[in-house]
Structure formats: C-alpha cells, structure tokens
FIBA-390731 format. One line per 4 residues: number of its first residue (from 1); their letters; for each residue x, z negated, y of N, C-alpha, C. Coordinates in Angstrom, 2 decimals. Each point is the difference from the previous one (the first is absolute). Layout:
NUM	a	X/Z/Y/X/Z/Y/X/Z/Y  ...
***
This chain:
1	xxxx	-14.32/6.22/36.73/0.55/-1.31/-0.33/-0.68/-0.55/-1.25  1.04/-0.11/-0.99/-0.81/-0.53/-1.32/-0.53/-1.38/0.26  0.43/-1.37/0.26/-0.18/-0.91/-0.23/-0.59/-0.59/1.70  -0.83/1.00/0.59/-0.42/-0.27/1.47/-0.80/-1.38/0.19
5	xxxx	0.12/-1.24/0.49/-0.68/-1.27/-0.04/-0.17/-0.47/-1.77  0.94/0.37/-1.05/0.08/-1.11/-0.75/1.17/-0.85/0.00  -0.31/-1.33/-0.51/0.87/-1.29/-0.25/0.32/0.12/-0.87  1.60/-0.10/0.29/0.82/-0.13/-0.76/1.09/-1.43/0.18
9	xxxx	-0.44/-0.90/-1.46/0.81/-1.16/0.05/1.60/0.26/-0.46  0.96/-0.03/0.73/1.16/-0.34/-0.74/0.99/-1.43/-0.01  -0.27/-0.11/-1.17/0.46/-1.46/-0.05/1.69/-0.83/-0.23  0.97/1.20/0.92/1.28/-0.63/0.52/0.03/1.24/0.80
13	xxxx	-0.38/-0.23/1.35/0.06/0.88/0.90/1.25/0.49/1.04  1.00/-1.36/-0.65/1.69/0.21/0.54/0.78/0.61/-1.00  -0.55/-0.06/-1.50/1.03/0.75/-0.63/0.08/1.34/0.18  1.28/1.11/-0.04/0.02/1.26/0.35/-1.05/0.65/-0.80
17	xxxx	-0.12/-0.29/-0.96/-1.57/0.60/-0.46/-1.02/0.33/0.63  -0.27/-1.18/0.58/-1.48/-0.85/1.20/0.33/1.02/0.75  0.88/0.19/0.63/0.04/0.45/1.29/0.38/1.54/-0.24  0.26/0.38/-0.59/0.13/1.55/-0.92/-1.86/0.57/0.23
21	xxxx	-0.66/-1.26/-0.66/-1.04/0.38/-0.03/-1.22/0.02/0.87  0.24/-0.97/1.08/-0.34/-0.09/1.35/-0.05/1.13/0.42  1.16/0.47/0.17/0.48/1.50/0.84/-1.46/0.79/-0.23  0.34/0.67/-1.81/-0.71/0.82/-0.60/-1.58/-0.23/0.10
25	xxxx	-0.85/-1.15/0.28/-0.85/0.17/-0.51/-0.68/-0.02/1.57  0.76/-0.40/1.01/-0.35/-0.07/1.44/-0.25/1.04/0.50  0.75/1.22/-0.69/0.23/0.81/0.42/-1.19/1.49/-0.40  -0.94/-0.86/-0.77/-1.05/0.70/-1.10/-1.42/-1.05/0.90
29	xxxx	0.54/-0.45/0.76/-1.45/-1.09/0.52/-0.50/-1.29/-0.52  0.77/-0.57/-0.50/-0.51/-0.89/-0.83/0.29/-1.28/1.04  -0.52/-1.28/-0.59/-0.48/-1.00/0.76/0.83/-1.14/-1.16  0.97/-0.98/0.26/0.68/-1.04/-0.27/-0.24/-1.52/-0.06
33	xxxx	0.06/-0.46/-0.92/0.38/-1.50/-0.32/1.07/-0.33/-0.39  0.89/-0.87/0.26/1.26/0.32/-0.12/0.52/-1.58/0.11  0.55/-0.26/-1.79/0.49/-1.49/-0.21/1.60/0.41/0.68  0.33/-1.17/0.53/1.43/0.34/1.05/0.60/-1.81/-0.11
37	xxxx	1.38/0.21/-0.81/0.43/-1.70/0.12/0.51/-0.03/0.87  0.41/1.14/0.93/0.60/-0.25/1.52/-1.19/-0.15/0.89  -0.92/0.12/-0.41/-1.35/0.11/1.28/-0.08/0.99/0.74  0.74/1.31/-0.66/-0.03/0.87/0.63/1.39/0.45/1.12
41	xxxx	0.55/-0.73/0.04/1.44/-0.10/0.54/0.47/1.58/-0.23  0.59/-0.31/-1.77/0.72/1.15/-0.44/-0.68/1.17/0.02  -0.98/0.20/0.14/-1.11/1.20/0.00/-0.43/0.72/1.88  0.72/-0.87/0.56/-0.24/0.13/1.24/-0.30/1.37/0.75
45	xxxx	0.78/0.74/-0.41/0.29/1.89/0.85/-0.76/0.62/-1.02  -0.36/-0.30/-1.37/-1.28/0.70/-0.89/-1.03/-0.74/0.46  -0.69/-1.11/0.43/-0.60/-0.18/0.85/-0.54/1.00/1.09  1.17/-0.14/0.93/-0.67/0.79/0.87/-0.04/1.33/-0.32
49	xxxx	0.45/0.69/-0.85/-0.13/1.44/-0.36/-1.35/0.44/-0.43  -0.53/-1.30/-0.91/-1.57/0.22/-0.42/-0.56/-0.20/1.31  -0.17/-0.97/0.70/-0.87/0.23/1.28/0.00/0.87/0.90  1.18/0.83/-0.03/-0.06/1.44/0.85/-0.60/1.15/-1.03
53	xxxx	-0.35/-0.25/-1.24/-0.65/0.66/-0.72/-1.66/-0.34/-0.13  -0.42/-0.90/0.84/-1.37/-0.58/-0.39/-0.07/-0.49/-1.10  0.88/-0.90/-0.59/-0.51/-0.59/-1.32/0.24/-1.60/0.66  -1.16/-0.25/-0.81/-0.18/-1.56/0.50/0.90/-0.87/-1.46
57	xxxx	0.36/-1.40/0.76/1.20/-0.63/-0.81/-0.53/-1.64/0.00  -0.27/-0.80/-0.99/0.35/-1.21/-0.27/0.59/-0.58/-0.68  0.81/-0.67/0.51/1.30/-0.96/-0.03/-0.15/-1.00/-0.99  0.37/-0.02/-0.79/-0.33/-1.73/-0.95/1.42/-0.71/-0.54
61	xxxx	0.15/-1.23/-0.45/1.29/-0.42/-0.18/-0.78/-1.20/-1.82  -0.42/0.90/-1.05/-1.17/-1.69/-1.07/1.26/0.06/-0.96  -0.49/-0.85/-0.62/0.38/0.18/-1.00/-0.78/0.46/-1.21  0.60/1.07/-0.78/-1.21/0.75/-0.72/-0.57/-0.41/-1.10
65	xxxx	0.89/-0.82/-0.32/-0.27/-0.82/-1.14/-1.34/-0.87/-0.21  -0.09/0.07/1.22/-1.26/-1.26/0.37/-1.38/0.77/0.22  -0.82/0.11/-1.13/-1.35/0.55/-0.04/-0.97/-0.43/1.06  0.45/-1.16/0.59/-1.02/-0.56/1.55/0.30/0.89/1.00
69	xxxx	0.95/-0.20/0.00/0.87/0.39/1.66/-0.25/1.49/0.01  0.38/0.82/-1.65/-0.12/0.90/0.34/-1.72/0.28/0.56  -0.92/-0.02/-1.04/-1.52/0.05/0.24/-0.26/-0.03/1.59  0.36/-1.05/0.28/-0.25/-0.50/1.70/0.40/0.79/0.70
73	xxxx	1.37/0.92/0.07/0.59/0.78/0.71/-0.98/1.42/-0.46  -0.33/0.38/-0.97/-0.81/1.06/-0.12/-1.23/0.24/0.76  -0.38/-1.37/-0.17/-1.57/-0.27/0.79/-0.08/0.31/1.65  1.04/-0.64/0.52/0.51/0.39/1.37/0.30/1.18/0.20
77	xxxx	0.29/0.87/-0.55/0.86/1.31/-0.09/-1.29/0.85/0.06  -0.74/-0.45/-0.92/-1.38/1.10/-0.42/-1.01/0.20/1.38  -0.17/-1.27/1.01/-0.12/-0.08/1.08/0.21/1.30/1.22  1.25/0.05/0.12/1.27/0.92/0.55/-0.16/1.37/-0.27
81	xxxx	0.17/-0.06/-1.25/0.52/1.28/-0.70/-0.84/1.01/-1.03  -0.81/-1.13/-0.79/-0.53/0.34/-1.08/0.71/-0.36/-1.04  -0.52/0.35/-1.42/0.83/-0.43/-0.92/1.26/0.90/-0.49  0.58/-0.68/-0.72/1.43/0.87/-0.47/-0.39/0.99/-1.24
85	xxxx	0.34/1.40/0.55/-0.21/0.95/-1.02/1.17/0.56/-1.07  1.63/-0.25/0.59/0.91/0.31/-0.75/0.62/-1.27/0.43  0.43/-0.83/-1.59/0.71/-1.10/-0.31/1.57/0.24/-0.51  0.91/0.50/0.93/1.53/0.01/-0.33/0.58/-1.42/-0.39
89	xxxx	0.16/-0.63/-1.24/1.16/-0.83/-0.19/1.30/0.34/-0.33  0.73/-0.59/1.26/1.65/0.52/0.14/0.94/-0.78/-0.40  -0.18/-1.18/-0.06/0.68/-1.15/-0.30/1.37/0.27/-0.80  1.20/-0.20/0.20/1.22/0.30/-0.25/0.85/-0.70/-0.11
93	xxxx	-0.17/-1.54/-0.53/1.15/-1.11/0.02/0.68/0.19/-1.27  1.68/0.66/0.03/0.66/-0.44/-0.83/1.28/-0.87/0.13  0.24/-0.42/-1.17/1.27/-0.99/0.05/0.76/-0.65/-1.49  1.47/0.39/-0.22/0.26/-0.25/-0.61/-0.65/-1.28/-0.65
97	xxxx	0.08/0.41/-1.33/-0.52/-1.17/-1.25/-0.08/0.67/-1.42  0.82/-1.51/-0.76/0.06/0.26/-1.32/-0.81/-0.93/-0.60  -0.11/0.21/-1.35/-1.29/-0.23/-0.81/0.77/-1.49/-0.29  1.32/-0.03/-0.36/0.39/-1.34/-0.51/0.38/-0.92/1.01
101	xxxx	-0.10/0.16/1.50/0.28/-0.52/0.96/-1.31/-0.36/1.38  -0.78/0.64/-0.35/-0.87/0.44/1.34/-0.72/-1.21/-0.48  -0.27/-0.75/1.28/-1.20/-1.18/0.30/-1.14/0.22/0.24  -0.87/-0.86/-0.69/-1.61/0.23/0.10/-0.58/0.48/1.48
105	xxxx	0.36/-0.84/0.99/0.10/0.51/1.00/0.17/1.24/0.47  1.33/0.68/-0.04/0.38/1.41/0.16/-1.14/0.83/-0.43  -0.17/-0.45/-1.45/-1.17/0.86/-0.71/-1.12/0.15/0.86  -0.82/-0.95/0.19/-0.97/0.20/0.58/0.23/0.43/1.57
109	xxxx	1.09/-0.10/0.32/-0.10/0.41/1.78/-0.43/1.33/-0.43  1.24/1.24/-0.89/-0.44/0.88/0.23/-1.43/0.29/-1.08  0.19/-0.01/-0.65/-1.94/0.15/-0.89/-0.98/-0.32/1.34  0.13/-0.90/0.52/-1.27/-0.11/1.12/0.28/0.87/1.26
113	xxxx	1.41/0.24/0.40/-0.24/1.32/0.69/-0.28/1.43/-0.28  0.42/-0.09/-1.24/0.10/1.71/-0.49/-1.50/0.39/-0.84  -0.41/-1.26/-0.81/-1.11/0.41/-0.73/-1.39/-0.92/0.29  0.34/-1.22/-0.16/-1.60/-1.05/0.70/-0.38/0.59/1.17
117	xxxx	0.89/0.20/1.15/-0.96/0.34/1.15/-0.71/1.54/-0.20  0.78/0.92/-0.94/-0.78/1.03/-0.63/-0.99/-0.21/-0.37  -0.01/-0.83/-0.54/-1.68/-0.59/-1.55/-0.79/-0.42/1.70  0.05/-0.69/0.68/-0.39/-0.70/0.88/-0.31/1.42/0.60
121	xxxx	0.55/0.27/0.87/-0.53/1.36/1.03/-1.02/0.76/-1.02  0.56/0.33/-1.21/-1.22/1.01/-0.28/-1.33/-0.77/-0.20  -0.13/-1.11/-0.39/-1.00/-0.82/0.02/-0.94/0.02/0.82  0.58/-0.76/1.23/-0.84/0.83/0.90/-0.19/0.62/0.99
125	xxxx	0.82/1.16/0.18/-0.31/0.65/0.23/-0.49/0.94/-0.67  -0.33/0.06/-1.14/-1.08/0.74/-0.79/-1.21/-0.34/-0.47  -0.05/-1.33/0.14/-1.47/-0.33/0.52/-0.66/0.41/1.23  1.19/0.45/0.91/-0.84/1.03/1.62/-0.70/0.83/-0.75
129	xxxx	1.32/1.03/-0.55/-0.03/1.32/-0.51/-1.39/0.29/-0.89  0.07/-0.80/-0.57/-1.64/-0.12/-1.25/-1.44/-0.20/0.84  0.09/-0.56/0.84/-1.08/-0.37/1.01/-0.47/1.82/0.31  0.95/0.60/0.47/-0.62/1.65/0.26/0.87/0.88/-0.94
133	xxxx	0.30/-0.46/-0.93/0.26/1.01/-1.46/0.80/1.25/0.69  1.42/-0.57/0.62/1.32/0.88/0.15/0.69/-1.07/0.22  1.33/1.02/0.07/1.17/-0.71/0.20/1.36/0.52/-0.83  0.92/0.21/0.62/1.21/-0.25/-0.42/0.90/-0.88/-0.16
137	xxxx	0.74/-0.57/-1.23/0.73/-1.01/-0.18/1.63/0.38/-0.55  1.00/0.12/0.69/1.48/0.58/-0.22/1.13/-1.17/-0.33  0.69/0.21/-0.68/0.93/-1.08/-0.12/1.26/0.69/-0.05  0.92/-0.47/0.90/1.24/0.46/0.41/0.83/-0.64/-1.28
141	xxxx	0.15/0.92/-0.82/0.79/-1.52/-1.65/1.36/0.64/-0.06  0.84/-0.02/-0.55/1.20/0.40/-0.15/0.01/0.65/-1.71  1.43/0.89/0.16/0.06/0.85/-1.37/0.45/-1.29/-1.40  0.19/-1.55/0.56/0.22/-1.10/-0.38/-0.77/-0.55/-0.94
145	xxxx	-1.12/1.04/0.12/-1.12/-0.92/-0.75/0.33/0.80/-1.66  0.53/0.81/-0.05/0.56/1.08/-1.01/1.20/-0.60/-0.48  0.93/-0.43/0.76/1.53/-0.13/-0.28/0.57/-1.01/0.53  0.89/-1.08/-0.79/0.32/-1.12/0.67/1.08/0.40/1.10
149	xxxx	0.02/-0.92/0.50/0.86/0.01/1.37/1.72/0.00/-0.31  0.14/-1.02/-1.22/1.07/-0.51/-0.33/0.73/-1.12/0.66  -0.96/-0.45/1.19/0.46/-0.73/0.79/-1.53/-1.26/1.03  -1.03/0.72/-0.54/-0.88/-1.10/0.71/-0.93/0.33/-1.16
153	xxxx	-0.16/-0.81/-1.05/-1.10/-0.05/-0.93/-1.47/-0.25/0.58  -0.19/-1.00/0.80/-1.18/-0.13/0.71/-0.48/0.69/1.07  0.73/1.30/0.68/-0.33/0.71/0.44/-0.80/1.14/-0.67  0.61/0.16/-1.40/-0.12/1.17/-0.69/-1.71/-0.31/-0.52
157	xxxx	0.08/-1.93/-0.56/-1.00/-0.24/-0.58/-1.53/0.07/1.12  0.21/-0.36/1.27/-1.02/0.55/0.92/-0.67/0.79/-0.09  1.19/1.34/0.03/-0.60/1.50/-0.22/-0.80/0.35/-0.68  0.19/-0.79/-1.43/-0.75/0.32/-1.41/-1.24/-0.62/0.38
161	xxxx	-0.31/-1.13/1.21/-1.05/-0.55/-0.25/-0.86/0.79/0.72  1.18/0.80/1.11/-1.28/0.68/0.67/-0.37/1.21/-0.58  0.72/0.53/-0.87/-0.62/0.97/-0.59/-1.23/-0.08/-1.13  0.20/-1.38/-0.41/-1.59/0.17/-1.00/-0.88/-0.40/1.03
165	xxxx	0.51/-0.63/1.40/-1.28/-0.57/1.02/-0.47/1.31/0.06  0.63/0.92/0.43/-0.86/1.43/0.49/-0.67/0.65/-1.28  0.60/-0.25/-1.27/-1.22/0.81/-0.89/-1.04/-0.99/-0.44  0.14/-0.78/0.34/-1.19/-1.30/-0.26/-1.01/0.48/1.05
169	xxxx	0.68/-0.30/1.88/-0.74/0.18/0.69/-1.09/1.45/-0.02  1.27/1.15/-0.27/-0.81/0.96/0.06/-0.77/0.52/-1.30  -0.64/-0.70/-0.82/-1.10/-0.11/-1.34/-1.03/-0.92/0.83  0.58/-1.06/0.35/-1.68/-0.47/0.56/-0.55/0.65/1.81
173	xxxx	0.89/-0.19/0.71/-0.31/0.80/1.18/-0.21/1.44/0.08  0.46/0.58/-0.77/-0.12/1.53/-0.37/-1.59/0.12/-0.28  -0.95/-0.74/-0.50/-1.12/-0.19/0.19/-0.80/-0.24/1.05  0.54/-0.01/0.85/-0.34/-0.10/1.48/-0.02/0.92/0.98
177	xxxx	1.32/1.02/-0.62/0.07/1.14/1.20/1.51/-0.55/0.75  0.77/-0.53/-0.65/1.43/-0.51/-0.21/1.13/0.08/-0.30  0.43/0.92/0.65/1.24/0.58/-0.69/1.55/-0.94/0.12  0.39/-0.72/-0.90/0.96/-0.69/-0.38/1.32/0.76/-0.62
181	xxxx	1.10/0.12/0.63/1.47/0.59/-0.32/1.00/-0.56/0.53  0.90/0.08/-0.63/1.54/-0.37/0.13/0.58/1.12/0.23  1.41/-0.85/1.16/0.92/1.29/-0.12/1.30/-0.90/-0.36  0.48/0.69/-1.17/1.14/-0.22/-0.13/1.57/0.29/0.67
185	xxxx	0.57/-0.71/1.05/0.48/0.61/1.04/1.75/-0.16/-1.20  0.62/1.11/0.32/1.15/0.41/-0.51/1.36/-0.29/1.28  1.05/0.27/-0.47/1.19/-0.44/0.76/-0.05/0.66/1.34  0.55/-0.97/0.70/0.46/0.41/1.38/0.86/-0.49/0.59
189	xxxx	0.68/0.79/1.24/0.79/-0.82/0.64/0.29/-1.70/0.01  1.45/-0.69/-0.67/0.29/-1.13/-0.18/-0.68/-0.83/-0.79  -0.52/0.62/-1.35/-0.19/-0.72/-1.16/0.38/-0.07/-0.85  1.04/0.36/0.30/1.65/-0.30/-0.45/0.19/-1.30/-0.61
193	xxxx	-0.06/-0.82/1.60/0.69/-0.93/0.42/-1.33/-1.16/-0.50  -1.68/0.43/0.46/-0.76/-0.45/-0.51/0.05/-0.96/-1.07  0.21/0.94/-0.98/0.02/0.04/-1.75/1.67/-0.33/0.07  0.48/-0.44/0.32/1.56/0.03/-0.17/0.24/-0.69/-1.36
197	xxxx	0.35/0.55/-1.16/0.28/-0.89/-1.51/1.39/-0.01/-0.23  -0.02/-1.14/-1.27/1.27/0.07/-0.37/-0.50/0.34/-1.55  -0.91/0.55/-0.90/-0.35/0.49/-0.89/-1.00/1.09/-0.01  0.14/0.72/0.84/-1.32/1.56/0.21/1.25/0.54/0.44
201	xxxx	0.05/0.83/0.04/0.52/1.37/0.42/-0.90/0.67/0.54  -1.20/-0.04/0.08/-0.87/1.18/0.54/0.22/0.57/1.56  0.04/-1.06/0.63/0.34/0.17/1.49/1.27/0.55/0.16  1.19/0.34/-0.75/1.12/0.52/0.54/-0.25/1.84/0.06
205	xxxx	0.46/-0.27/1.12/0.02/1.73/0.21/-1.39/0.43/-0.17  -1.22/-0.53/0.25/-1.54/-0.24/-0.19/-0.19/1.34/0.80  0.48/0.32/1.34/-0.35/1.35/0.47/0.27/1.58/-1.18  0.52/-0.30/-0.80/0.39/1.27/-0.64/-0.75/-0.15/-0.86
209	xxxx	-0.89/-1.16/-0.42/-0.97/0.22/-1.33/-0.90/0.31/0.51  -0.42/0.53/1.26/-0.99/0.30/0.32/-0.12/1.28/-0.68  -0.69/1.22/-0.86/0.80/1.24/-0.14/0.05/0.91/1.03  -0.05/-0.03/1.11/-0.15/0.59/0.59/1.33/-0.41/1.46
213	xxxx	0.35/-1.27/-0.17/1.12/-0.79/0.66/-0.88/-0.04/1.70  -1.06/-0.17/-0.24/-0.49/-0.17/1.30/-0.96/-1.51/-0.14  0.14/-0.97/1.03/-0.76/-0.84/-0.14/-0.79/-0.37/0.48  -1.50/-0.63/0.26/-1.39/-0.35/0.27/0.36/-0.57/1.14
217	xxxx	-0.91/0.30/1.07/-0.56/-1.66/1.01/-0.58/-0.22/0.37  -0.42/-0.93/1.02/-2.00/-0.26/0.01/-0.71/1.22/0.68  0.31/0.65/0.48/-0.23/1.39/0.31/-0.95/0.74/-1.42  1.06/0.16/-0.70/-1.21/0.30/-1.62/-0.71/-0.71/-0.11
221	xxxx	0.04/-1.68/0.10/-1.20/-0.96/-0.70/-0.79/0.33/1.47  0.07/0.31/0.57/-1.11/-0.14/1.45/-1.46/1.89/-0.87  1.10/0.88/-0.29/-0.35/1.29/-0.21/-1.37/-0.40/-1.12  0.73/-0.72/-1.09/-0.52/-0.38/-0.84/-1.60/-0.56/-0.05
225	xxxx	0.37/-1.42/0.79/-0.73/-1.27/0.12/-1.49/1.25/1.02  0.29/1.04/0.98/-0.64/0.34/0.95/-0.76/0.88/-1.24  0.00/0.42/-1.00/-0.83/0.84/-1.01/-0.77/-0.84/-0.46  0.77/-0.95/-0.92/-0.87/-0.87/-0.93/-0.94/-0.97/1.08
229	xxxx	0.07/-0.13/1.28/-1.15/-1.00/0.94/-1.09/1.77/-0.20  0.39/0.61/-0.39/-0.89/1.39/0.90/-1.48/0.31/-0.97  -0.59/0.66/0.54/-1.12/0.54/-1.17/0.35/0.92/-0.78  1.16/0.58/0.10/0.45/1.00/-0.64/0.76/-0.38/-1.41
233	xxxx	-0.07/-1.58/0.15/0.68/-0.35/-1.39/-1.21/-1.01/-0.89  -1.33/0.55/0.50/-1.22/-1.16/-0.89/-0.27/0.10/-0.86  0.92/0.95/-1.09/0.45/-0.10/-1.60/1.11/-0.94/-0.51  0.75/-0.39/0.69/0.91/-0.35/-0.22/-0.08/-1.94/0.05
237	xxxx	0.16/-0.23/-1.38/-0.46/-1.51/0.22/0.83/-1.01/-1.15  0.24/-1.04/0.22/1.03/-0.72/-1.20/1.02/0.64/-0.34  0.80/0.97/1.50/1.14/0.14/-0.72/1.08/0.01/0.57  1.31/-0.41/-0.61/1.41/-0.31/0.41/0.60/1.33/0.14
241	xxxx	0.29/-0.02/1.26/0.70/1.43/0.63/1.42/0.05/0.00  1.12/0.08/-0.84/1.01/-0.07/0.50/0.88/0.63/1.20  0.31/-0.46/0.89/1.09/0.87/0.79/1.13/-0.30/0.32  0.86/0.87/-0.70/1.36/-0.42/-0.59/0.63/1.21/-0.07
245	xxxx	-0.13/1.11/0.72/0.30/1.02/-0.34/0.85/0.79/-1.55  -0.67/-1.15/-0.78/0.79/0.72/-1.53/0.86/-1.22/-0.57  0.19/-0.97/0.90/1.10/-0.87/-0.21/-0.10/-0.57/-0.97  -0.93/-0.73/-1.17/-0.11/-0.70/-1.06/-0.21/0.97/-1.16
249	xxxx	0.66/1.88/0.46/-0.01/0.33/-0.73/1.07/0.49/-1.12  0.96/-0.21/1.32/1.77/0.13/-0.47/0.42/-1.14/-0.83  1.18/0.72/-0.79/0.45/-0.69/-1.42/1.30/0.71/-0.06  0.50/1.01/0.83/1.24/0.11/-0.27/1.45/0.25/1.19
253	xxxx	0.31/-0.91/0.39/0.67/-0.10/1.06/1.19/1.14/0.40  0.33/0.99/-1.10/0.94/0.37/0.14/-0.93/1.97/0.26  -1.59/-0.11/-0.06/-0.85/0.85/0.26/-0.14/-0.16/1.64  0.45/-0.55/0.86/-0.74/-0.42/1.30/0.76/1.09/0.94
257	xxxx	-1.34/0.51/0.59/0.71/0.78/1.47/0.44/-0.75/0.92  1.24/-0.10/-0.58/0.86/-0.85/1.25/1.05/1.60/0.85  -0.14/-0.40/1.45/0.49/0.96/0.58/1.78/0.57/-0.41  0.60/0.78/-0.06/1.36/0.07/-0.48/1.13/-0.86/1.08
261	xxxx	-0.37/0.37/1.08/0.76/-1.22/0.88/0.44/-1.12/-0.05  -1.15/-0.77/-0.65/0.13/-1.21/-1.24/0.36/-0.19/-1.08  -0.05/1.28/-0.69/0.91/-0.13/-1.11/1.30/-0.20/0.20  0.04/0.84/0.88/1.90/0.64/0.42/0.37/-1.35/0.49
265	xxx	-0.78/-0.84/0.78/0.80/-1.09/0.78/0.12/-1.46/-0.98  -0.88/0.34/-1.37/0.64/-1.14/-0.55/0.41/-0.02/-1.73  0.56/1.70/0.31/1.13/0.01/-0.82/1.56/-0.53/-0.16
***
C-alpha cells in the first residue's frame, strides 16, 4: 500500500473527481480529510467503502476561503490524524460568463472558488508541510488555463491563476521537500454542454479531436493524481501536466478519426 496512514486533504469531496479519488487512494491505505458541502451526504456509499477498507475519514463542510476556519480545522484534525501530507485542490465551479456582461459578483464567486481557496489551502497547509520538510501539493486545473472556453472567461481566467499559484508555490515550497503540480484535466464526458458557445467551435464534435477519438475520465486523473502524491514522482515539481489525450493538439477537422458509421449517417 503506497499511501498506508497518510492524509490526504481533498477539498470538494462530492465532486466526481473527489470521489474518483476517494476510491483510489483508500484503496492504497491512506487516511482522509474531506471538505463535503453536502456534509457528506453525497459521498455517503464512498464513505462507507473507505471504512471497510480501514481508512479513517473526516467530514468537514468551511469555507476555504477563510484562513481562520481553515487553520482551526487543521489544528483539530492534527489531533486525530496527524498532519496533511497530500493537498488535492479539486474545486470545479463553472458557469457561463462574458467579459462584457459578467458582474463583479459572478467574478469573484468563481475566482474564490476556483483560485483564492487554492492560494488559501496551500497556505496553510504548507505551513504543516514545512514544519517536517514534505509534502505534496496537486491542483486539479483544467486544459482552460491554456485555451479560452469561448464561453466562461472567468472560468478560464481562474485556471491561469492557478497555474502561476503552482509555479510560484512550487519555487518557494520546493525548498522544503514540496512538491507542487498541476494537472491539466482535458475533455470529458458532457463538456459539451459545459462550455456550450455561441462563438468557439471547439466543443463540437470535441470527441473526435481527441486523436485518438477516445475520451478521458476521472479514472485517468485518479491514475495520475496516485503517481504525482507518490515518491516515485520527487523530481517532478512546478509542473502543468496536461491530460487531454492530444486534444489541444488538433487543427484539422476534416483529419479526425471519426468512425465511418458517422460519416455514412450524416451524409
């Protein structure tokens, strides 16, 4: 068991991500903190799957934004558990918005879900991490931070923030014994509809730009995320991983392995 009695924080433990990654890392021994806006509701049967695995689980509902609440909840935790050795931020709020329309408001809902409570979690929880000079720090970011959406500018602009957060973070924590990375998560099932534009095209027929016409799901980011927490990746530091299976690499639509079935049916 790679990760036998370490803590692992993931910080949206209902999104299919969270719970993608629950599975995986329960399943390696590892030991949970786990931010949940259902309180654990939606997480319920991964719940009990880790406790028939011996992994111990706490429940939290903060807001991350908040450098008290969080601190306080760590302090309690360290009690319990010990401190947190792999820091997953999953955070995933998108929503249509345009640049000439979107309210200050909007802005900041998502910036403080997608990137402040980032800046915030790694904060401190890498002040644990520095206390005994390890730690892993992962950020679940999207291939967004590369390419606009065409349809949520402030989603896209998040991304970008979390991607200089992680080469920032990982230059000064990397001094510590800190390994700081992003993964750039690429298309999947119904981000389609996600990203739905009325000026991108990228999303149409998005499965065939894959080159390979096969597409990602948290299954890969779980494969992924379970290396880079590992010792087997303690070279690997400040850097944006894309996984996208190729997708931001296509440019010619009329190149795509699309199956012939599909051709034929919409000739």
């Amino acid at each position: 068991m790679k990760f036998k009695d370490k803590l692992v924080f993931i910080t949206d433990a209902d999104h299919d991500s969270g719970k993608t990654l629950l599975n995986h890392f329960a399943s390696e021994g590892a030991h949970f903190l786990l931010n949940s806006a259902s309180n654990g509701d939606a997480i319920e049967s991964n719940l009990e799957s880790c406790k028939s695995k011996g992994s111990k689980t706490v429940v939290a509902n903060i807001d991350l934004c908040n450098e008290r609440e969080l601190s306080q909840l760590l302090v309690t935790i360290e009690k319990q558990l010990g401190s947190v050795d792999i820091l997953i931020h999953n955070n995933n709020f998108i929503i249509p918005t345009k640049v000439e329309t979107c309210t200050e408001e909007l802005f900041l809902q998502v910036m403080n879900s997608n990137a402040k409570s980032a800046f915030v979690c790694t904060q401190v929880v890498g002040k644990q991490m520095v206390k005994k000079q390890s730690g892993k720090v992962i950020f679940i970011s999207s291939i967004h931070a590369e390419k606009p959406t065409g349809s949520s500018f402030v989603y896209s602009a998040s991304r970008g923030a979390v991607k200089l957060l992680c080469s920032e973070s990982a230059l000064n924590l990397g001094r510590h014994g800190i390994n700081v990375n992003s993964i750039e998560m690429g298309p999947i099932v119904g981000d389609n509809e996600k990203f739905k534009s009325n000026i991108s095209s990228i999303y149409e027929a998005y499965q065939y730009k894959v080159p390979n016409a096969i597409l990602g799901d948290f299954q890969d980011l779980a494969h992924l995320t379970l290396f880079l927490s590992s010792d087997e990746s303690r070279y690997i530091n400040g850097t944006d991983i894309r996984l996208d299976g190729g997708f931001l690499l296509h440019y010619m639509d009329h190149k795509m392995k699309v199956p012939v079935t599909k051709v034929n049916s919409e000739v």
